[in-house]
N, C-alpha and C positions, 0 to 999 in steps of 0.2 A: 795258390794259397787257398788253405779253405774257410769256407764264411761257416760263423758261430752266431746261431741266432740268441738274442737277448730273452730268457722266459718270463721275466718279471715285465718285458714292452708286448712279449705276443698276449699272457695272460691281461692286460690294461687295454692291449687292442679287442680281445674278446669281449671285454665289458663291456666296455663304448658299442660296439655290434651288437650284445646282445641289449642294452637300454636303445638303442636306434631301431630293432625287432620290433621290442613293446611298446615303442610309444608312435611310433609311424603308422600303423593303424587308423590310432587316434585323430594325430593332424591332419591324416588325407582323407577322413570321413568327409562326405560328401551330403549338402543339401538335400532333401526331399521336396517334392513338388508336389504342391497340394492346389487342386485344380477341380472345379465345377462352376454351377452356374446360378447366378440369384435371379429368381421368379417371382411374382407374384402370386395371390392362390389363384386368379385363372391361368396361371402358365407362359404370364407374358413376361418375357426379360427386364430387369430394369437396369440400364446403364448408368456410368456415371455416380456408381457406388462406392465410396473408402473403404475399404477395408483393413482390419488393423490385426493384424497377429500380435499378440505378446508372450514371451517366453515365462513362463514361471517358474522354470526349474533353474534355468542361470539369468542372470541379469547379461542383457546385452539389447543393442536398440529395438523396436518396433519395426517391425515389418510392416508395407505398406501394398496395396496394389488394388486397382481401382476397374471395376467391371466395365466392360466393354461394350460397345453397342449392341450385341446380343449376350449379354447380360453376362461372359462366361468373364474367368478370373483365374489369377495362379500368382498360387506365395510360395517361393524357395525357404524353407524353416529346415533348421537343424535337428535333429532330434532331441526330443522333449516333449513338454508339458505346454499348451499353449490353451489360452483365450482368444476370442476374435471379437470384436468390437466393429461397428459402422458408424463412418460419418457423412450424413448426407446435407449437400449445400442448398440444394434448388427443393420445390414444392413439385411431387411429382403423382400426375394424375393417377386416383383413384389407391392414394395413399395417404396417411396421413399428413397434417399440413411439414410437419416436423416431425421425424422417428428417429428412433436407435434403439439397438439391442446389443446384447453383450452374451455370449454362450457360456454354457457352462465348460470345465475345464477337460481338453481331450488331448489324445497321446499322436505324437507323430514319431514314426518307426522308420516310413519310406511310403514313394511317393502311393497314392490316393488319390481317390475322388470324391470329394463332398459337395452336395449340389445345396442348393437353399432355396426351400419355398417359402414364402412369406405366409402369416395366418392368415382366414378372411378377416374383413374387415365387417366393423357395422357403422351405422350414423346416430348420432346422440343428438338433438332437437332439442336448442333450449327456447323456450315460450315466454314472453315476459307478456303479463296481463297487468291490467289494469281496474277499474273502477267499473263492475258491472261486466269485468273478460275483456274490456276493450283492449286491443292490440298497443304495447308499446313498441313504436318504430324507432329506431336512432338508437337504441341503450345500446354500450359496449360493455358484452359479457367476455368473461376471461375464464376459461374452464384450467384447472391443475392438472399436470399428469397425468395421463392415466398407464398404468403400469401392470403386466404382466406377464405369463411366459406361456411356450408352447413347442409343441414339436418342430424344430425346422427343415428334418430330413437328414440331410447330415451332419446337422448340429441341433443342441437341445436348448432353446433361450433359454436365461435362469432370470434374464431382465429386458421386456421390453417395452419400451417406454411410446407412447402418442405424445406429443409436443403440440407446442403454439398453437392452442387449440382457442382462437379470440378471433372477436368479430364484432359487427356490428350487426343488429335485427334488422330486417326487412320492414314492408310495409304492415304486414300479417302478423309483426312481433317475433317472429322466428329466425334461429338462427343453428342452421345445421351445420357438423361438423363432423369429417372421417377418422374414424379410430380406426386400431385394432380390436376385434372381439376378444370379450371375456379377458375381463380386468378393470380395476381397483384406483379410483383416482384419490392422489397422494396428500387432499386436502381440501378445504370448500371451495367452491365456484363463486364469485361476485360479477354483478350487476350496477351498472351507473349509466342508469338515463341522462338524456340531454339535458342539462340547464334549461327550467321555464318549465317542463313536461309537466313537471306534477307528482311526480315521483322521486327519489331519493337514491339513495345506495345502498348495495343490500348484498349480506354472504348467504348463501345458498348449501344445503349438502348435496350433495351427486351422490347417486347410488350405483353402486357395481353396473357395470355392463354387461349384459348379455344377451344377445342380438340388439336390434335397434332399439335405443332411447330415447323416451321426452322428456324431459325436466321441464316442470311449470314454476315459474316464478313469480311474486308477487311483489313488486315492490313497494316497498312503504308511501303513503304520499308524502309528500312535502310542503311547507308553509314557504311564502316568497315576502323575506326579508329586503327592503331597499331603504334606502336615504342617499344622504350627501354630505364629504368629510370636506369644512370647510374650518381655515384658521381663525384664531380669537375675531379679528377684523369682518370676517366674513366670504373671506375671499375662498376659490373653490381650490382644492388640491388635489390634483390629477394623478397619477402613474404612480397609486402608494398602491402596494399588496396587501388586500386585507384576508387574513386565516381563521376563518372557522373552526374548530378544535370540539370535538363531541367530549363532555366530558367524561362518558364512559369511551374511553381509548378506542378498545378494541370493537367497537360496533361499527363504523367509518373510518373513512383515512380522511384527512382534515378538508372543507373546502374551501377553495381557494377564487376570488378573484381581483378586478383592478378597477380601482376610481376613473371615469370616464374624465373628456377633455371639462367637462364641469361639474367636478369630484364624487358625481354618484355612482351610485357602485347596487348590483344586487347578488342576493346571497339564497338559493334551493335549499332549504334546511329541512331533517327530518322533523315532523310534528310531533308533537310529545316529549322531544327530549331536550337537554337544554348545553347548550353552547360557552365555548369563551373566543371572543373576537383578539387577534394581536397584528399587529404591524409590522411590516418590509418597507424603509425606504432604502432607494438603490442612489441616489443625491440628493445632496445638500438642496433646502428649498430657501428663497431666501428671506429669512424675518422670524426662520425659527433654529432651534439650536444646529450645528454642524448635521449630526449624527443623535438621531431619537426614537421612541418605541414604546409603546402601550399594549399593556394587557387590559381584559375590563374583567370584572368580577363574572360567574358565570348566569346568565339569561334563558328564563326558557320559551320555547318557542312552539303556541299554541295557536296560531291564526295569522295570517299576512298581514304582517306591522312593516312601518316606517319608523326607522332610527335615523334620524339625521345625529351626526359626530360635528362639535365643534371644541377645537384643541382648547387649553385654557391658556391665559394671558401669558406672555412672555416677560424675563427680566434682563439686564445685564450683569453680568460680573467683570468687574476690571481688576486685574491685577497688576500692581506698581511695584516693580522692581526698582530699593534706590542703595546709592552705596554711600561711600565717604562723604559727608556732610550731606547727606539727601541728595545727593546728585541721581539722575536714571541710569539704568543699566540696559542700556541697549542692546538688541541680538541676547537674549538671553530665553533660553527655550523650556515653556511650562508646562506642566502638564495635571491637570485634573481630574478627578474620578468622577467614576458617573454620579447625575443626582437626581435621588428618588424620590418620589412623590407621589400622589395622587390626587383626583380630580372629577368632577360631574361634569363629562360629554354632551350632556345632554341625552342621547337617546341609551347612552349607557353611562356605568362606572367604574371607573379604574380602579386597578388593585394595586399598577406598578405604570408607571408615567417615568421614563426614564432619559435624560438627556446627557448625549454620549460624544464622543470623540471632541474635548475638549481640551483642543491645546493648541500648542503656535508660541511665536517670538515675538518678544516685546519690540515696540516700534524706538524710534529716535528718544519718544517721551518715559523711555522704559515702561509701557503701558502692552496690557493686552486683553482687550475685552469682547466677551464672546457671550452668546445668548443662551438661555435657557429656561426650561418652562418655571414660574414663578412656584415657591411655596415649596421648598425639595430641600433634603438632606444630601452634603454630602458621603458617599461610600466610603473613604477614606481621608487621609492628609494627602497634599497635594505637595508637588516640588519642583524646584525649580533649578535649571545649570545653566550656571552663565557663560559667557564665551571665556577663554581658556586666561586667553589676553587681559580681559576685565582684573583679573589678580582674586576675583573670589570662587568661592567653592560650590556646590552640589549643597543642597539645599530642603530640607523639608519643612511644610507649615501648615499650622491646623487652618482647615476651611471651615468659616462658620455656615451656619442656616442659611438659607438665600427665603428671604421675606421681600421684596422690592429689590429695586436695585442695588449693588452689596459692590464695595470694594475690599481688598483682601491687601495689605501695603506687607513687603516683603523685606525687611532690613535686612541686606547683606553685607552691612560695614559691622555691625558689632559682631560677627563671627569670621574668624582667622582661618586661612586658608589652608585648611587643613589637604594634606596630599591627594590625587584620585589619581588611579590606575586604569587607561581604558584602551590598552592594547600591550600584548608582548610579540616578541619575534626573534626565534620561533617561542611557538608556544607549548612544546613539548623535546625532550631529550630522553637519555640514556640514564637509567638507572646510577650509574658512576659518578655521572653528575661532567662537571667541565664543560658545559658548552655557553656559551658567551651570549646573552639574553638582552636584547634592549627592551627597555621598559616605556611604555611613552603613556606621556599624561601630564598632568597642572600642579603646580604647588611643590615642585623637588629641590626647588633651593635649598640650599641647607640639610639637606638628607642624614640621614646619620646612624639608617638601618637600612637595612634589604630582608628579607626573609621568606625562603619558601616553606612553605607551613610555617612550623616552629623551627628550621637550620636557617642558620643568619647564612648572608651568600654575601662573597668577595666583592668591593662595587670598583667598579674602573675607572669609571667618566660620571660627573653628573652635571647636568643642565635643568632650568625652571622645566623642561617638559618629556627631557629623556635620562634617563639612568640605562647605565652599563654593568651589568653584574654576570659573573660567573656562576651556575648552577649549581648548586652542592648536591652529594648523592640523596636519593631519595625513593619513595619510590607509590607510585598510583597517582590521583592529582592532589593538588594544594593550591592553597590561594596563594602569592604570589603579593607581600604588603609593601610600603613606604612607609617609614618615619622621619619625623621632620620635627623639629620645634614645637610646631601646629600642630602635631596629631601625626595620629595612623590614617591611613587611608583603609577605607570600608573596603569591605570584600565583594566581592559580583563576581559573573562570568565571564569578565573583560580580562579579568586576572589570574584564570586559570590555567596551569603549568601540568602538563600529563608528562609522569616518567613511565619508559616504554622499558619493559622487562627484555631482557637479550635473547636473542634470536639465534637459534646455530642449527644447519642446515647437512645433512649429509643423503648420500644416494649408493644405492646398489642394482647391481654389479658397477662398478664403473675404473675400467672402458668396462664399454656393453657394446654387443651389433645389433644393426640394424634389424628392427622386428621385434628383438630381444624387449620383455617387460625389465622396465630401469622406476623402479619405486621411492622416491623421495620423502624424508624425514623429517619434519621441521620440529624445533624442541622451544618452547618460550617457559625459560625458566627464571620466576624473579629474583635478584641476588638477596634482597632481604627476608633472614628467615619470619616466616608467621605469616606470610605477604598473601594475598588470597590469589586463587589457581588462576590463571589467567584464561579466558572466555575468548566468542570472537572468531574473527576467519584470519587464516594464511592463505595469501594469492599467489603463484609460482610464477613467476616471471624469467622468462626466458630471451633475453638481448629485446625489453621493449614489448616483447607479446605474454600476454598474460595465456600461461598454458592452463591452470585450475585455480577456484577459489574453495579452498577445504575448510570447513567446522574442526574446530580444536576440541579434542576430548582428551579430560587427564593429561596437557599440556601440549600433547603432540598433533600434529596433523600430519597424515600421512597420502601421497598420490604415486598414481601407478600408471605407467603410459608405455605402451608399442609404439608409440608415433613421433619417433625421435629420427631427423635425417643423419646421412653421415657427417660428423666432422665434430666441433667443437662447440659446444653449448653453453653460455656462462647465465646459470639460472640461480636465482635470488627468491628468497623466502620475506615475505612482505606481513607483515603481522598490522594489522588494520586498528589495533587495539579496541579498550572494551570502556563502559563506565569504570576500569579503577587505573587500568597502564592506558599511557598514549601509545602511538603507535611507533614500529620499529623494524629495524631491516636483517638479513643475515647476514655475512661476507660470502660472495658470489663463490658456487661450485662448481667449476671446471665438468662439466660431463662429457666425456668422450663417446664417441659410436665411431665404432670401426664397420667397415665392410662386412657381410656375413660373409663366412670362406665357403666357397662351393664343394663339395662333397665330388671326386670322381674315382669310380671303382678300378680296382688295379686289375690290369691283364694278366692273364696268366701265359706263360709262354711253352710249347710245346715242341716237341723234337728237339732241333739243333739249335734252336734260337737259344740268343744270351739271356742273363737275367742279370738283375743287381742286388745282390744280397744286403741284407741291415747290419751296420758295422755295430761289433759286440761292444 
């Protein structure tokens, strides 16, 4: 019988051979080794060096490899476009304390040798003088940056940078530090002597390097402020932070100390200029408000004064919580805004005297009284929620003046208990709406609306503290109300319902093989038209393992992955939602990887041997 070969399968076999010619090249292109050695400018190795290759022409990871004990190195890079970057961990002699550089951008073809010698170095000397040149020992100077570039041999820096260039001065006031020569530090230098010196805090310019530097610095003196911050009574108050504040900002960073065990306290201020004092308490002290803090007006400071601070007189406020015929309402939790004021210290004056975290629950006698500095405005209206059980409601009531002691009486019977809303579950669904929402919270007897935003929703079940309603479609968030006899219930973020826009997930090629790039789709599109575009991440989940979290642009997110095993993948598009949708999921996509099928070339057979011809 004779075999008829098929021309339409030989012609589709050539095609496939010839794309398998052109792109095999490609795939089997091979690494280049890029190999030399980092020196210092006398020629000593230095070890223990990161080095970081970065591709610029294709995005793919960082190359990493790290110089060896005589100093030599080698990065496998593909061909391309690359940077090379160092990260060094340790302080390594006769370098600076802290360095890195970064090269300009060069071409890798095949392998090379690029060797790296570092620039020389020079020493920068900063001098802190005093009164008459006298030496400032103990000041911590902090020098910026210094940044420039230079030949490195086989690479050309475009950036390198001297780091952590800070210290403390010797006894002689000096304090020298290794750079790199020639280069440009990225901002001024500052100076802060030791508390008591006599000096103050000081920014400095630095000038360019070029060989060895001194920088003489002067710092300002300073005037020594002390006293002792002691309460109306006279008693001492220890462990308060008190903040120095220049009021020109930008000339100092604020100074800062702490009330000894017998509440004095001292303060190095620059002379000439003038201050505002504020407070840090980290606890309650007791006999004065919870939570409190003072500004004083601003003070200048021209010679060593004593300001002793004594707080001003304290008052009570009691708030009576009462309900049906005056009865108290017990367990019912208030809360108060701050109240401002001010007051003569003594060695200063306040501008803002402020008495803070006032609140708590009423006792048995429905009472709850808390202290604070006398003679203050409150910030706001205060309120009150009583416990759910009690049968009243959430509560606001103006706070008068506090002049002496001030009670503040809270009538909760003549207002009806209008509904509160202070949890849903879940708190967000589906666009389409349907999903079954318990509402919990006070006052739902009698219910006789439901409504997400403005769509009334289905109600199932209702109890004095939970409702059961059905979601209607919708879409972005909405408050989530109750109506009742008594009222609507107020809106908060107790009540807020996110509709999550639909999520629909597709992937290509799929099956795919192994190796094979399998790129995934996710689409979040709202069902309502006019809806705004939906923002936000998609996380790809794959059986439990989060394989990407991708940024949504113009609705979609898209991911791309080689790193799929064989077999069967059920991966889920996770939409995280945004300020307008909650969040939302996809229906799981089956991703297949098959095997890659192995490629074997066909023998050709000679002489007498058989063959197997392709059936036509």
């Amino acid at each position: 019988m004779r075999s008829h070969r098929n021309p339409f399968l030989v012609l589709a076999l050539g095609a496939v051979l010839a794309v398998v010619l052109v792109i095999a090249p490609v795939s089997l292109a091979s690494a280049a080794s890029v190999t030399g050695t980092l020196r210092d400018h006398a020629g000593s190795p230095v070890p223990d060096v990161t080095l970081r290759a970065e591709n610029n022409s294709h995005p793919e990871p960082t190359i990493e490899a790290e110089t060896g004990a005589d100093g030599s190195y080698q990065l496998s890079l593909n061909p391309g476009n690359y940077t090379l970057s160092t990260f060094v961990s340790e302080t390594i002699p006769g370098l600076p304390p802290g360095w890195a550089l970064e090269t300009a951008q060069f071409s890798v073809a095949g392998d090379e040798t690029r060797d790296i010698t570092l620039p020389q170095t020079a020493t920068v000397t900063v001098e802190a003088l005093g009164v008459g040149d006298a030496p400032i020992p103990g000041a911590t100077v902090d020098l910026a940056e210094l940044v420039g570039s230079a030949d490195l041999g086989g690479y050309s820096a475009t950036n390198l940078r001297s780091r952590e260039l800070r210290g403390v001065t010797d006894a002689n006031g000096h304090l020298a530090v290794t750079v790199f020569d020639d280069g440009t530090f990225t901002e001024q230098g500052s100076i802060a002597p030791e508390p008591g010196s006599g000096y103050g805090f000081a920014r400095f310019s630095s000038p360019p390097v070029s060989g060895d530097t001194t920088i003489v610095v002067r710092p300002p003196a300073t005037d020594l402020i002390t006293g002792t911050l002691r309460d109306h009574s006279g008693n001492p108050l220890p462990s308060i932070t008190l903040r120095a504040s220049n009021v020109h900002a930008a000339v100092e960073p604020d100074v800062v100390t702490e009330t000894g065990a017998d509440g004095s306290y001292a303060l190095s201020l620059i002379a000439g200029n003038s201050y505002t004092l504020s407070t840090f308490v980290g606890v309650a002290i007791p006999g004065l408000p919870p939570g409190w803090a003072l500004q004083t007006a601003p003070f200048d400071v021209s010679e060593d004064q004593t300001r002793d601070i004594t707080l001003p007189q304290t008052a009570t406020v009691t708030v009576e919580a009462l309900g049906d015929g005056g009865a108290p309402v017990p367990g019912a939790h208030v809360d108060l805004s701050e109240l401002i004021g001010s007051a003569d210290l003594g060695g200063y004056t306040t501008t803002e005297l402020r008495s803070r975290e006032l609140t708590g629950f009423t006792d048995q006698d429905g009472r709850l009284s808390l202290t604070v500095f006398d003679h203050g405005t409150f910030r706001e209206e205060g309120s009150i929620m009583p416990p759910i059980e009690s049968g009243f409601s959430f509560t606001r009531f103006p706070s008068p003046a506090v002049n002496g002691d001030t009670k503040i009486v809270v009538d909760l019977a003549g207002k009806p208990a209008a509904p509160v809303v202070t949890g849903l579950a879940p708190n967000a669904g589906p666009e389409a709406g349907g999903s079954e929402v318990t509402i919990s919270g006070s006052g739902f007897t009698g219910a006789t609306e439901v409504r997400f935003g403005s769509t009334p929703a289905a109600i199932k079940a209702v109890s004095s503290t939970s409702i059961v309603a059905v979601a209607p479609a919708g879409t972005g968030q909405v408050d989530v109300t109750v109506k009742t006899p008594n009222g609507t219930s107020t809106t908060s973020p107790a009540d807020r319902f996110a509709y999550g826009a639909p999520v629909s997930l597709s992937s290509s090629p799929n099956p795919s093989k192994r190796g094979q790039k399998v790129t995934f789709t996710a689409k979040v599109t709202p069902l309502t038209p006019g809806a705004p575009a939906p923002t936000g991440t998609v996380a790809y989940v794959d059986n439990m393992t989060v394989l990407a979290t991708v940024q949504i642009k113009n609705g979609k997110a898209k991911f791309s992955t080689k790193s799929l095993k064989v077999g069967k993948h059920q991966v889920t598009a996770v939409y995280g939602g945004d300020s307008h949708f909650g969040p939302s999921n996809s229906k799981a996509t089956v991703q297949v990887v098959k095997k890659a099928r192995k490629h074997h070339p066909k023998r050709s057979h000679r002489g007498g041997g058989s063959h197997r011809a392709l059936a036509p």
